[in-house]
N, C-alpha and C positions, 0 to 999 in steps of 0.2 A: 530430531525431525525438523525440518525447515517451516518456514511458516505458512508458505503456499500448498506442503503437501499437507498444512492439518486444513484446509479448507476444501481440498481436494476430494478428499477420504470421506464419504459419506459413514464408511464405521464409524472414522473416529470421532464422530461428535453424536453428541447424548442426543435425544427424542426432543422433536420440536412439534410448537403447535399445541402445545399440552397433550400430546399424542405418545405415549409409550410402548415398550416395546414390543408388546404383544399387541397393542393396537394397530399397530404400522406394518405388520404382516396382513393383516385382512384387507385392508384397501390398498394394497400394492399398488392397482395401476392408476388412483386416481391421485394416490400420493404422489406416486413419481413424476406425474407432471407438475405439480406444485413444488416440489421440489427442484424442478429443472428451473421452474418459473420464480422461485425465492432467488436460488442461485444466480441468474442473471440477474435481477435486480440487485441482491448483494453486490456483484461483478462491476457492476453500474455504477450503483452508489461508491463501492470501494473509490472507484476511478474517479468519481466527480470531488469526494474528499482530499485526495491525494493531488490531482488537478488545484484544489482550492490550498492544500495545505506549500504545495510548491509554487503558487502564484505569492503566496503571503511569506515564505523563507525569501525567494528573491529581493520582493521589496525590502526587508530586512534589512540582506546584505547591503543594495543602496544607500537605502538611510544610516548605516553603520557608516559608508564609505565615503559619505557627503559630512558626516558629524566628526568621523575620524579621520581627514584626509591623509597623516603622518604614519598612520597605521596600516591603512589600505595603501600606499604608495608602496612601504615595504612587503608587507603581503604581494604585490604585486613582482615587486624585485625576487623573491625567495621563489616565485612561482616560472620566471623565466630562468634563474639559476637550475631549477630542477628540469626543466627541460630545456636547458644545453646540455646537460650533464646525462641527461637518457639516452638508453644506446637504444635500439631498433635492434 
């Protein structure tokens, strides 16, 4: 199963909230809106992490690129070899 359908999938994840399973049948509908409401925050945060965690790889590569010029120079050559070489 891919990693977005296990977040997906309200089965597939155990009882939140310290709320279990027989608890979570009685208040259906006020759980479900907190559930919609956890999940867009999760959704959120996911995105503000991954925003933050690809702002901090790029600088990375930089700083690799600026330390290892001889390295990233060919990185760079190997990168236009492959695409001369890709057919369309």
């Amino acid at each position: 199963m891919a990693d977005g359908e296990l977040r997906r999938d309200p089965a597939s994840r155990g009882p939140r909230d310290g709320r279990d399973a027989e608890g979570a049948g009685a208040g259906a509908g006020a759980g479900a809106v907190n559930d919609v409401e956890d999940a867009q925050e999760s959704d959120v945060a996911r995105r503000r992490r991954r925003a933050q965690f690809l702002r901090e790889l790029h600088e990375a590569k930089q700083l690799r690129d600026r330390v290892q010029p001889r390295r990233a120079r060919a990185a760079r050559m190997r990168q236009q070899m492959r695409m001369r070489t890709f057919r369309w």
